[in-house]
VEXDREN-2710 file (C-alpha; in Angstrom, 1 decimal):
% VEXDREN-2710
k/r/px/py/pz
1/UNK/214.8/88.5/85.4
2/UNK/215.5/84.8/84.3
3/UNK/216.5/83.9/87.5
4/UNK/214.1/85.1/89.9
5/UNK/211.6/83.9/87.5
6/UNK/213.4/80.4/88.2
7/UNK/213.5/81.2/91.7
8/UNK/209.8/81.6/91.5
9/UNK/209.1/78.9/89.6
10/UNK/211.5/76.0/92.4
11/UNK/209.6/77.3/95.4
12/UNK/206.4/77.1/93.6
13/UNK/207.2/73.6/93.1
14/UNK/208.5/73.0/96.7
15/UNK/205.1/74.4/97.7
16/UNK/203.1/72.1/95.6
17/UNK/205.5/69.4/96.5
18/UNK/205.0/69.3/100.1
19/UNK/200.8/70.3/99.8
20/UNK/201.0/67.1/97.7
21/UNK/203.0/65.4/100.4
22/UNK/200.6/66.4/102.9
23/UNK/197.5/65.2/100.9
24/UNK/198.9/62.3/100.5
25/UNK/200.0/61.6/104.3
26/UNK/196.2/62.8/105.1
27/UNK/195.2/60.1/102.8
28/UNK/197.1/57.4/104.2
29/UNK/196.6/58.6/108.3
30/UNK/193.7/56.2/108.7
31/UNK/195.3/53.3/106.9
32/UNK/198.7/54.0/109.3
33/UNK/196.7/54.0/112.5
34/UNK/194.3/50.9/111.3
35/UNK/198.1/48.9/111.0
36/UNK/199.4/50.5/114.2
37/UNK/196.2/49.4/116.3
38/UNK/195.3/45.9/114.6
39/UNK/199.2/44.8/113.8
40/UNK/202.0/47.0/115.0
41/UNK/200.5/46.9/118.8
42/UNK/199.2/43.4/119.2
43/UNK/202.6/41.9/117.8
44/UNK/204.6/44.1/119.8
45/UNK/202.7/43.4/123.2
46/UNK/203.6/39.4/122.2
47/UNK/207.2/40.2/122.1
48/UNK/206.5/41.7/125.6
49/UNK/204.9/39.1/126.9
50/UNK/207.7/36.3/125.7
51/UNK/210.0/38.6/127.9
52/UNK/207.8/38.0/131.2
53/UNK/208.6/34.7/133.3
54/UNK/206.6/33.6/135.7
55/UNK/208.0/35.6/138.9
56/UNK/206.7/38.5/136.2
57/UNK/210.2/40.3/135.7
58/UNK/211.9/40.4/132.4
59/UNK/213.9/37.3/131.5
60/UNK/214.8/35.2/128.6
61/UNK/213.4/32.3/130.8
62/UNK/210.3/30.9/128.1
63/UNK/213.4/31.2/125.4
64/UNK/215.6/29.3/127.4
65/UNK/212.9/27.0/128.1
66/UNK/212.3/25.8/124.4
67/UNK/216.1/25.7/123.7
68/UNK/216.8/23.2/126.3
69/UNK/213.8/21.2/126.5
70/UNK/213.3/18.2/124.7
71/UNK/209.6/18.6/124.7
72/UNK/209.5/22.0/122.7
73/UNK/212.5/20.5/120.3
74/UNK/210.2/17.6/119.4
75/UNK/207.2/19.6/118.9
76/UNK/208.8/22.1/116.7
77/UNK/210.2/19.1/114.2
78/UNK/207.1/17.7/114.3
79/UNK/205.4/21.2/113.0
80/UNK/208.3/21.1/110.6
81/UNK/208.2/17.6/109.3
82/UNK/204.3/17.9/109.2
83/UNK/204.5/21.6/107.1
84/UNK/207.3/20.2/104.6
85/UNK/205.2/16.9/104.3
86/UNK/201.9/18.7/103.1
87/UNK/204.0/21.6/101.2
88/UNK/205.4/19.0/98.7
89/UNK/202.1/16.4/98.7
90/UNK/200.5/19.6/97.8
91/UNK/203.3/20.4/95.2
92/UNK/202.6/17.0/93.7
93/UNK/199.3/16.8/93.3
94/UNK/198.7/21.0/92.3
95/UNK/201.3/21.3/90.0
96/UNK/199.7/18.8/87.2
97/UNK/196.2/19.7/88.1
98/UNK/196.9/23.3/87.8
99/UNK/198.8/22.5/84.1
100/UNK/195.7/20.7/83.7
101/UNK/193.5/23.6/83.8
102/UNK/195.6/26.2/81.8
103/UNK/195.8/23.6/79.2
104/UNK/191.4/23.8/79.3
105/UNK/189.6/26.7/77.5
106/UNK/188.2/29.7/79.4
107/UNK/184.7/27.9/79.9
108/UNK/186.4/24.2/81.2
109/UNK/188.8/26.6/83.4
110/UNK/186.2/28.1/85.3
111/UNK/184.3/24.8/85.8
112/UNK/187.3/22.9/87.3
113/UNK/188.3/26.3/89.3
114/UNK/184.7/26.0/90.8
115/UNK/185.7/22.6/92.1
116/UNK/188.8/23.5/93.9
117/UNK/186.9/26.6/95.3
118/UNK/184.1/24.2/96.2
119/UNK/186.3/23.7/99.8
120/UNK/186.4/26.9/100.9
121/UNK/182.5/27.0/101.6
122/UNK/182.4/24.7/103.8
123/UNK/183.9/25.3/107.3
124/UNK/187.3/24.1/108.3
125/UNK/186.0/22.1/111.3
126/UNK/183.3/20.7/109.2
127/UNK/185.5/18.9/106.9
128/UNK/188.3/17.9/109.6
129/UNK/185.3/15.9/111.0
130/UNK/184.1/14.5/107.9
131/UNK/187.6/13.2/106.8
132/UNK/187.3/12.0/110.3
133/UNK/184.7/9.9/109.8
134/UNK/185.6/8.8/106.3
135/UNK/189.1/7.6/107.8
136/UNK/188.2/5.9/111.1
137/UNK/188.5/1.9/111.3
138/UNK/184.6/1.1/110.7
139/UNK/184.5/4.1/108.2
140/UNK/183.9/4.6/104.3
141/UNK/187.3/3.9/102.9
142/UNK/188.3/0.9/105.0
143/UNK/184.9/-0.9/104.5
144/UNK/185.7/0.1/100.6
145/UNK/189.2/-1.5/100.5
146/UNK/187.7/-4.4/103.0
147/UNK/184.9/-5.3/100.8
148/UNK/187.7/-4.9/97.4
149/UNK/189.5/-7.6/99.2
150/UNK/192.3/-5.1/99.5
151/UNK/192.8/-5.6/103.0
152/UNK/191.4/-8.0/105.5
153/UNK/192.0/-5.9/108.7
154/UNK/191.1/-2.0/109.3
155/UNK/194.1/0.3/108.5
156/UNK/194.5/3.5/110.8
157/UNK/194.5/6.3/109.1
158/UNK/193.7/8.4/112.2
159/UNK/195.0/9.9/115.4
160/UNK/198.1/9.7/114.1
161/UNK/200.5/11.7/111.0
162/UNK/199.0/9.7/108.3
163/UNK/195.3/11.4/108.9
164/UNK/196.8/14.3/109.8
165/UNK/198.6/15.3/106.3
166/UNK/195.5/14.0/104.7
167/UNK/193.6/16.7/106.2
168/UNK/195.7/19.1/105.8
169/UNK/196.7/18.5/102.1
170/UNK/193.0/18.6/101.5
171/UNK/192.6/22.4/103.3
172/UNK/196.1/23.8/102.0
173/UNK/195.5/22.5/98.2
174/UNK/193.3/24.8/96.5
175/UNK/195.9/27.6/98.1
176/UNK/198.6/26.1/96.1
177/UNK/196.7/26.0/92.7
178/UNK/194.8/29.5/93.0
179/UNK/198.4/31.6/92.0
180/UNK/200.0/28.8/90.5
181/UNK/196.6/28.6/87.6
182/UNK/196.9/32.4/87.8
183/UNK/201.0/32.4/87.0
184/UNK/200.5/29.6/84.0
185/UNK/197.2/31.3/82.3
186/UNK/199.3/34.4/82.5
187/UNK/202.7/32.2/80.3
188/UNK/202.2/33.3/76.7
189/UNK/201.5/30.2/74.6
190/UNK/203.4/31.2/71.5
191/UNK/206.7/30.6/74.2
192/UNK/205.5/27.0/73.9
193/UNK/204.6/27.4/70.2
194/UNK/209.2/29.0/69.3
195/UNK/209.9/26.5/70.9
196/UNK/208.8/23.6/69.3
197/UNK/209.0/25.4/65.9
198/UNK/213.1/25.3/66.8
199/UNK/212.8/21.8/67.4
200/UNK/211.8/21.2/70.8
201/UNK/209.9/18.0/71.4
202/UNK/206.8/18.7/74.0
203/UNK/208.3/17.2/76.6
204/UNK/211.5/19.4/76.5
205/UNK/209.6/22.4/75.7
206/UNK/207.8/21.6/78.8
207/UNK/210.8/22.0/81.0
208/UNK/212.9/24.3/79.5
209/UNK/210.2/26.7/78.7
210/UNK/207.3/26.7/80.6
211/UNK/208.2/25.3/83.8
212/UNK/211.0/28.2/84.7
213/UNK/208.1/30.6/83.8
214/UNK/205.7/28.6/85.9
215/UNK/208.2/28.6/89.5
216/UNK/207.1/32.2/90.7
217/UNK/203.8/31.1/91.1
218/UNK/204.8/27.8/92.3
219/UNK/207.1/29.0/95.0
220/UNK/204.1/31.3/95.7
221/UNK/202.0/28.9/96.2
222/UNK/204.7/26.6/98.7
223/UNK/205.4/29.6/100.6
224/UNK/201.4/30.6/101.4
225/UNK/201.2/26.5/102.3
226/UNK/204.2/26.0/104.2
227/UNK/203.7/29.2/106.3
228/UNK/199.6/28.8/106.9
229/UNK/200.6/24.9/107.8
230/UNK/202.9/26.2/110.8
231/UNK/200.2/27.5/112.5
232/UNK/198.0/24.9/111.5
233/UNK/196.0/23.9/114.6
234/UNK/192.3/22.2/114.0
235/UNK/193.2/19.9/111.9
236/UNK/196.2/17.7/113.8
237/UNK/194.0/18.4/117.4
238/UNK/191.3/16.8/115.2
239/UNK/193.3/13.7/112.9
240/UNK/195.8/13.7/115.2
241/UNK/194.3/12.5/118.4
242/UNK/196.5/14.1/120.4
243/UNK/199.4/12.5/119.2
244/UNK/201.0/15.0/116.5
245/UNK/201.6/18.1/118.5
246/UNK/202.2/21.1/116.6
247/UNK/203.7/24.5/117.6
248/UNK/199.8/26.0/117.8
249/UNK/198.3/22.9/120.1
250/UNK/201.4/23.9/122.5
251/UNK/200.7/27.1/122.6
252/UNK/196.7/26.5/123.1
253/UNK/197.8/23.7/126.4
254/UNK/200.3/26.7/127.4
255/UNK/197.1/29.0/127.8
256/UNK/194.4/27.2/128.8
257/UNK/196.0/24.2/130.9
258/UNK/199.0/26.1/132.5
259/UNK/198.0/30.1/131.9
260/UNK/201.0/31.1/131.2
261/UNK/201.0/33.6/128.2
262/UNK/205.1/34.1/128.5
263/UNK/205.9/30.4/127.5
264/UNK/202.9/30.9/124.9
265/UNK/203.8/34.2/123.7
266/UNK/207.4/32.8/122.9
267/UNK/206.7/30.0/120.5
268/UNK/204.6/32.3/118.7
269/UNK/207.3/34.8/118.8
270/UNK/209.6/31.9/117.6
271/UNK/206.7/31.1/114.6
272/UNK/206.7/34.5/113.6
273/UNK/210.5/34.6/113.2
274/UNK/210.7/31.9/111.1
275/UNK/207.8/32.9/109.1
276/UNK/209.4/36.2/108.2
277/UNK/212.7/34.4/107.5
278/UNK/211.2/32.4/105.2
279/UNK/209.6/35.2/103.3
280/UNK/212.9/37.3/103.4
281/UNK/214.6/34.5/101.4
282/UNK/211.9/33.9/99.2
283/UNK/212.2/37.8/97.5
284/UNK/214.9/37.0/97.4
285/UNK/214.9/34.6/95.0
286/UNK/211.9/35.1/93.7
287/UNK/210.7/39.4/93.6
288/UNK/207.3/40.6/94.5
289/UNK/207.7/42.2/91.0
290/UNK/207.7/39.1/89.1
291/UNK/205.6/37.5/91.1
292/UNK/202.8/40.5/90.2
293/UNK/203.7/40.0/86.4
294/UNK/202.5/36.6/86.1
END
């Protein structure tokens, strides 16, 4: 009797098992097709397209095409040396300013987070020009330094890399500081507090302590920077001046001045490559786990 009643008992389980299987598949169906349509489709029709040449069979033409052109190998360091630039500006000026505010009571916090939310209201293109004009020869800061006695002639800040890591170090920062403030408000202050009751001076508390607990939301913060900077494309057409092409700009020209989507489809093929490669290493050293806990 024991053991039909356990037989009994397994399949009911099975049976609720796989009706709770089903429920749950049902629940999901619409999120699965939403990812197929808007992400799974569209990025798998670009890998198409980066296969097409321009006689329209399939060939590794556009990928042979960056490899061996000098063109294509200069614009992709450029996008490199641009993104690393602004990543680690942005890592120099975040870091203290986020320690800053998780150092402030609840009320300061929130005042100071309003300023570096304060950005994102305004539109992208909007404050490309305004840095625009704030950075040109006749504009604000050169007639400030001018009239200091600074300088005596106009320095140029734009159409070339200068203006354009200005730019973009003003629109990537507040991405930087939003889950690195969030990673060191979460750091428990009596950590701080054993330490220096063992003898620890501030400064070596500082980086022996909180600083190892504050890198998962640092390299959080890198990683949203560097990856949003290679695809970066208003503000070095903008600041630039045409001079600092990026990987995006190319793939614009490739569209609207040539129209051919392979070449186009390619780099961004290549830009999404490297942007998951980047991500694979970083859980790796870093896990999406621990980066939640902080």
């Amino acid at each position: 009797m024991n053991l039909i009643s356990d037989n009994v008992n397994q399949k009911e389980l099975r049976r609720l098992a796989a009706k709770e299987g089903y429920t749950f598949f049902g629940l999901t169906l619409p999120y699965l097709v939403l990812v197929i349509a808007l992400i799974a489709i569209p990025v798998g029709w670009l890998f198409y397209l980066s296969f097409i040449g321009r006689d329209g069979t399939l060939s590794l033409e556009n990928y042979e095409r960056m490899w061996k052109s000098k063109a294509y190998i200069k614009i992709f360091i450029t996008t490199f040396k641009i993104s690393i630039l602004t990543t680690i500006i942005c890592a120099a000026i975040g870091y203290p300013l986020a320690y800053f505010m998780s150092q402030l009571s609840k009320k300061w916090a929130n005042i100071c987070m309003v300023a570096v939310l304060i950005p994102f209201w305004t539109s992208l293109l909007v404050r490309t020009y305004a840095w625009l004009v704030l950075l040109q020869k006749k504009g604000l800061v050169n007639n400030i330094l001018i009239d200091a006695g600074i300088i005596s002639e106009p320095l140029k800040f734009v159409h070339n890399t200068t203006g354009t890591l200005i730019g973009m170090v003003h629109i990537m920062l507040p991405f930087l500081i939003l889950p690195l403030y969030a990673n060191m408000r979460a750091i428990d202050k009596d950590c701080m507090k054993a330490a220096s009751s063992l003898g620890a001076t501030p400064t070596r508390a500082f980086w022996t302590v909180f600083l190892p607990l504050s890198l998962p939301g640092l390299l959080a913060g890198l990683l949203i920077v560097f990856v949003l900077c290679l695809g970066f494309y208003v503000t070095p057409a903008i600041l630039g001046g045409g001079k600092v092409i990026m990987a995006a700009m190319k793939i614009s020209s490739n569209i609207e001045m040539y129209f051919n989507w392979g070449a186009a489809s390619a780099l961004g093929v290549v830009l999404l490559v490297v942007a998951g490669i980047i991500l694979f290493i970083a859980s790796k050293l870093v896990s999406v786990d621990q980066l939640g806990n902080r």
